[in-house]
Structures are given as C-alpha cells and as structure tokens.
C-alpha positions in Angstrom: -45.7 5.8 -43.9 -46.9 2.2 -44.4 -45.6 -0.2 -41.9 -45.8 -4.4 -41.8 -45.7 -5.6 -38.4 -44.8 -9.4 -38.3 -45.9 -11.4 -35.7 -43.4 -14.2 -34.5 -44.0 -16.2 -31.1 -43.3 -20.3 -29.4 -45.8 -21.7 -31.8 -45.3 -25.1 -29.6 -46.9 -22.1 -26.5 -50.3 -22.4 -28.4 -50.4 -25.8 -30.0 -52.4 -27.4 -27.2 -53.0 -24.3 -24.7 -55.1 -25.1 -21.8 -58.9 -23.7 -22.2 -57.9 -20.5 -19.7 -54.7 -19.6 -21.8 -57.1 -19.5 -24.9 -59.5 -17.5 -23.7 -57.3 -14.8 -21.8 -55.3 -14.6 -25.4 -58.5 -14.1 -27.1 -59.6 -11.8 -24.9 -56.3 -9.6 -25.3 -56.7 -9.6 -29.1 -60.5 -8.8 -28.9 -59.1 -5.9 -26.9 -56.1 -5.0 -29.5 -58.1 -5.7 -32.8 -60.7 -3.2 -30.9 -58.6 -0.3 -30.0 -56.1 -0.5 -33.7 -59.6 -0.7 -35.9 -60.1 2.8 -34.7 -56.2 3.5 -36.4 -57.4 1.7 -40.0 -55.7 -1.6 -40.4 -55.1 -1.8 -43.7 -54.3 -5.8 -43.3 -54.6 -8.2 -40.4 -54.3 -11.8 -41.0 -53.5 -15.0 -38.4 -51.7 -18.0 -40.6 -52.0 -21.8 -40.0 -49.3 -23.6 -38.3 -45.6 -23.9 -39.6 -46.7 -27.4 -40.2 -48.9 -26.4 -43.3 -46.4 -24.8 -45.2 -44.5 -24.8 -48.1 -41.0 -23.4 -49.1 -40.4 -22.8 -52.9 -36.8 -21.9 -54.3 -35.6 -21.7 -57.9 -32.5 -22.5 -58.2 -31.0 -23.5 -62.0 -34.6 -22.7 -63.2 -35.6 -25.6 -61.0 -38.4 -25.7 -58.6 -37.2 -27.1 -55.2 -40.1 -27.1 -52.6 -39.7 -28.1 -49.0 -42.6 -28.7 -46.6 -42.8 -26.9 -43.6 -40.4 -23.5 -42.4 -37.0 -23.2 -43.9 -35.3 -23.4 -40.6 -35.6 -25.0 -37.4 -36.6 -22.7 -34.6 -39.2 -22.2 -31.8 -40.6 -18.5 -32.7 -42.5 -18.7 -36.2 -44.2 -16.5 -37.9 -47.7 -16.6 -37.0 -49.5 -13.0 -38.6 -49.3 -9.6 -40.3 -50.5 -6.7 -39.5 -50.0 -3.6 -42.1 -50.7 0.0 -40.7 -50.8 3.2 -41.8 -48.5 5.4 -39.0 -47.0 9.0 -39.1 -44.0 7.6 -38.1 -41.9 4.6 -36.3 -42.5 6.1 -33.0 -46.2 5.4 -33.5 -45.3 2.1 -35.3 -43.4 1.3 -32.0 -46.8 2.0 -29.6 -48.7 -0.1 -31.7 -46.4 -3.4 -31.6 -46.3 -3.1 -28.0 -50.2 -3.4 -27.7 -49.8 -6.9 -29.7 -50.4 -9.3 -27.1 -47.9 -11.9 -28.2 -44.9 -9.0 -28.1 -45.2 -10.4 -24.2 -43.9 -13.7 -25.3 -42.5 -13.3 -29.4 -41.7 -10.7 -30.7 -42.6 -8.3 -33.2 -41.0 -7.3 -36.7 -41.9 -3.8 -37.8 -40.7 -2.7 -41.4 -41.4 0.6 -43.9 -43.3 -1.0 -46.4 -42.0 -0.1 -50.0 -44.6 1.7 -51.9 -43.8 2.7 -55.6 -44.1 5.9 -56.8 -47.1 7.6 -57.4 -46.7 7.1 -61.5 -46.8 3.7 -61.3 -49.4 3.1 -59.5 
C-alpha cells in the first residue's frame, strides 16, 4: 500500500536557527534520506515557508485567493514524503525515523490509487 507522510513542525523553530541547530538537522535528514532510499521513496519534497503561499477557493464559480496558510497556527506543513509499505505498521517505523516527528508531527495516510483499468 501507498502511503503520504506529511510533514508538519514550529516553522517559527527553523526560521532563524542558530548555525549548530542547522547542521545537527541536516545531519539527521542526511541520515533518514540515507537509510529510506534503500525502501524506494517514491516522492520526497521540502516546501518554502507558509509565507509563500497561496490559498485558492471557488466559491459561486468565483476565484477567491488568500496569501499565505488558511489558518493561523504554529505547526505547518513543511514536506511529503510518499512510500511504498506492506502495511501501516511499517508506515508507522518510518515516520518515527523523520527527524522533525521529535518536534511536529507526522501525517500518515493510504494514498488512493485507482484501479488498475484506469490507469
């Protein structure tokens, strides 16, 4: 089963971290990205700041765009990971590896794949 692991933490934590906080972060990503490339990532992307986005609803076939997150809140989301796991069990082990599960937390959901027709 496909599962999307969202990656939420204090994006004001890493806004301005101190040279030493940087580095041991890196380091325990270097470490993670290491170990899950072995397990096939199928996706792994970090996003830009809450700052840079936009919200888009339609509402009465209208556009209505809002700059930054939809709601005010400290944890943001801040990556994705999508894996290919036998099970949640082994979803589970992997989203404790995540650094930033120390200090965020992690969303893991089944990823909904269509049937084979209709691919």
């Amino acid at each position: 089963m496909r599962y999307m692991f969202m990656v939420y933490d204090d994006e004001t934590r890493w806004t301005q971290p101190s040279p030493e906080e940087m580095a041991k972060l890196i380091e325990e990503f270097n470490a993670f990205h290491a170990e899950i490339v072995q397990r096939g990532v199928i996706i792994a992307e970090r996003l830009h700041p809450t700052a840079t986005a936009t919200t888009l609803r339609i509402r009465s076939s209208q556009r209505l765009m809002t700059d930054g997150p939809f709601a005010e809140t400290k944890e943001q989301l801040g990556g994705v990971y999508v894996f290919e796991c036998k099970d949640l069990d082994e979803a589970l082990d992997i989203a404790a590896k995540i650094p930033t599960a120390k200090t965020g937390s992690i969303e893991i959901r089944p990823v909904f794949l269509p049937p084979d027709d209709m691919q």
